[in-house]
N, C-alpha and C positions, 0 to 999 in steps of 0.2 A: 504494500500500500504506500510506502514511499513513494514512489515512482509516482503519485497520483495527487502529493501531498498539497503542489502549488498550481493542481489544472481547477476549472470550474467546479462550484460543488456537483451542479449536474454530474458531471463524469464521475468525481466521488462517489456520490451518491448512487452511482448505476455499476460500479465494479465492486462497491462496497455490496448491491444488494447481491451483484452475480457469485460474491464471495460467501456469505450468509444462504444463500440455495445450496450451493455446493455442498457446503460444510454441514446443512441438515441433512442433506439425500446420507453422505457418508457416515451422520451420526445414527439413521434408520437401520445403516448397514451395519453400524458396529466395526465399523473402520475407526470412528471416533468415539473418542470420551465425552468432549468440551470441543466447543467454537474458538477457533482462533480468533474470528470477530467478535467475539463478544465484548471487549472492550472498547471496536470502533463506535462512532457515533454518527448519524445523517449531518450532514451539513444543510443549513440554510441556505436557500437558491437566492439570489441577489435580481431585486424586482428591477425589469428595466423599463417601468412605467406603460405607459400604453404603445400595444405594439399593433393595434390594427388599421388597416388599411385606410388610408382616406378617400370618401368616396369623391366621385366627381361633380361639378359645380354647375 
C-alpha cells in the first residue's frame, strides 16, 4: 500500500477495497488468520464542486 500512499484517495480507496476482498475470500479459505488491512482506513475523496455539464443558452 505504499506504493498508493500519495495517489488520489479514489485509487486508495479502490486497491484498498481490492485488498480487503482478497484477504476475506483467503480468510473463508483458511489461508488466513487476520486481515492484513485491517488497520488501513478509507480515505476521504476531495469534492471538486460541481462537475456537470453546462447546458446550452
Amino acid at each position: 500500500m505504499d506504493r498508493w500512499t500519495e495517489r488520489v484517495p479514489a485509487t486508495w480507496n479502490r486497491h484498498l477495497s481490492a485488498l480487503v476482498s482478497f484477504t476475506t475470500w483467503t480468510q473463508r479459505q483458511d489461508l488466513l488468520e487476520t486481515s492484513p488491512a485491517r488497520r488501513l482506513t478509507p480515505r476521504t475523496p476531495v469534492r471538486r464542486g460541481d462537475r456537470a455539464i453546462p447546458g446550452s443558452s
